[in-house]
C-alpha positions, 0 to 999 in steps of 0.5 A: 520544487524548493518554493512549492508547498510542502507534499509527500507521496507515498508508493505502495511499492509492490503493488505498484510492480505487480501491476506493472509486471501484469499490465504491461507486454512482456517484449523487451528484454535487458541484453542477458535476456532478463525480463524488464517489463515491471521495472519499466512500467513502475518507472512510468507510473512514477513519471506520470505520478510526479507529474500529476500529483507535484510532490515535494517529497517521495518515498518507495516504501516497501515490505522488508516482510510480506507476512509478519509472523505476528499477524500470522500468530494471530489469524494463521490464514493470514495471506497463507494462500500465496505462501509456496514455501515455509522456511523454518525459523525464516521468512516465508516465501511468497508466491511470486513469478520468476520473471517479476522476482528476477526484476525486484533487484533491478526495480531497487537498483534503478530507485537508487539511481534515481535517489528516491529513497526506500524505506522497509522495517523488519518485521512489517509489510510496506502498509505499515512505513505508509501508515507510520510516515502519513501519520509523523509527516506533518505535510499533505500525503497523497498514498499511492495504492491498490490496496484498500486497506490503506483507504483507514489512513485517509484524513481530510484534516490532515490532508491524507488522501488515497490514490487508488490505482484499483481500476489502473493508471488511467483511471486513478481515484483521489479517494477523501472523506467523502469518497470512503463514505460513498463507496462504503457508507463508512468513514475512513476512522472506521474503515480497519473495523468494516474490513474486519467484520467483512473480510478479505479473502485476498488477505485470507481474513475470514471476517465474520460469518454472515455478515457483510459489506452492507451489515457492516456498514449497517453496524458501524453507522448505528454503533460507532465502532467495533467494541460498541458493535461487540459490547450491543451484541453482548447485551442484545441492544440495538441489533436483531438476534440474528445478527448479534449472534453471528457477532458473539459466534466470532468472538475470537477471531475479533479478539485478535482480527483488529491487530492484523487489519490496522496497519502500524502508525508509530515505527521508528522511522522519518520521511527523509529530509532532502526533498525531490530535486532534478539529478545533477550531471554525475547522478544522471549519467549513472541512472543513464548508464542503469538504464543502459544496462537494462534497457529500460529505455524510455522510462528511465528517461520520462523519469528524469525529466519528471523529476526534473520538472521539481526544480 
């Protein structure tokens, strides 16, 4: 694909492998009896998302932390619901089935053999390399997700589009500008400040009480932004009593919520340089002989002859 126009996509790596790990039937097995069902699945998602959406450039990013202590010392419930043990002075470990853990070295290892680079930063979760590599790029990203979060990176200008993958891979949404505004009635700038003030129990954010998609969007419609929504509340402009009291009531979750929703846009990391290109004789008979190994079969295979579709 070196003639083609310049594009980045993305992947959302462990979301796309737990949807994978649930949504695809759990009947065949590696030769040791390891199930692959996960590893398969995301090697289809990445075939048919090559072949869609014809990136030149592709990143598995991925949460080297699920659950940095920073934002934890910020909101402590933050995803303190899928924690199963704490290990002082260590990463937590997360809540994660043992079928889908046994395949996360085989996933990084088939990614490998594919030379579709890996990215993860210490001490940050896979949103924040996204948020960093769609902001320093310079090219077109399309982001491949089921988290809405990342919906705050779209840009039109900028080319920055969302593949949500909320209602599976059969129905992916291409979410823009105007796809945020008619979902939300907010714009993709004010997104991290709505999900501040409306929470997300997935993520163990409280938001503010009371105050909900509708009332967000209500606020940031009239007043721009959260420190203006804050500031009006502080001198009752613009906002019934009510509502200015249950903002002045969360003063100190919104000190520090923020932080913990944006995701990071300046890490110290680079889209790698090599663009996608078609596996030559030796790189091929390895991913082969991965996939073997593990029986991932024909998803190895649709794999390869996507990425050999970007010469």
């Amino acid at each position: 694909m070196t003639d083609a126009a310049p594009k980045l996509l993305l992947l959302d790596t462990a979301s796309l492998y737990f949807r994978a790990f649930y949504g695809v039937p759990d009947a065949v097995k590696a030769p040791d009896g390891t199930s692959v069902n996960a590893a398969r699945g995301l090697l289809d998602m990445i075939a048919k998302l090559v072949t869609t959406y014809r990136p030149t450039h592709l990143v598995a990013c991925w949460d080297d932390d699920w659950r940095p202590q920073w934002r934890v010392d910020l909101i402590p419930s933050y995803k303190a619901h899928r924690v199963v043990e704490v290990v002082p002075g260590g990463a937590d470990v997360e809540e994660v089935p043992d079928p889908l853990e046994a395949q996360i070295p085989i996933i990084r290892e088939a990614l490998a053999a594919l030379r579709i680079p890996v990215i993860g930063v210490a001490e940050h979760e896979a949103d924040d390399v996204i948020g960093t590599l769609a902001t320093v790029s310079g090219m077109p990203v399309d982001i491949i997700t089921g988290d809405r979060d990342l919906f705050q990176l779209v840009d039109d200008a900028r080319g920055v589009r969302v593949i949500y993958t909320g209602r599976g891979m059969s129905n992916l949404e291409d979410l823009t500008e105007e796809a945020v505004v008619r979902k939300y009635g907010v714009l993709p700038s004010q997104y991290a400040d709505f999900a501040t003030m409306r929470g997300d129990a997935s993520d163990g954010l409280p938001g503010v009480a009371g105050v909900g998609e509708k009332t967000a969007a209500n606020l940031l419609a009239v007043h721009g932004d959260l420190t203006a929504i804050r500031a009006a509340a502080e001198g009752a402009e613009g906002m019934s009593a009510g509502v200015a009291k249950k903002i002045l009531a969360a003063s100190d979750y919104l000190d520090v919520a923020p932080t913990v929703v944006r995701v990071a846009t300046a890490l110290p990391i680079a889209v790698p340089a090599e663009p996608l290109r078609p596996l030559d004789a030796a790189e091929t008979a390895t991913a082969v002989g991965v996939a073997e190994h593990w029986n991932l079969g024909t998803s190895m295979a649709r794999t390869l002859e996507a990425l050999g579709r970007t010469a």
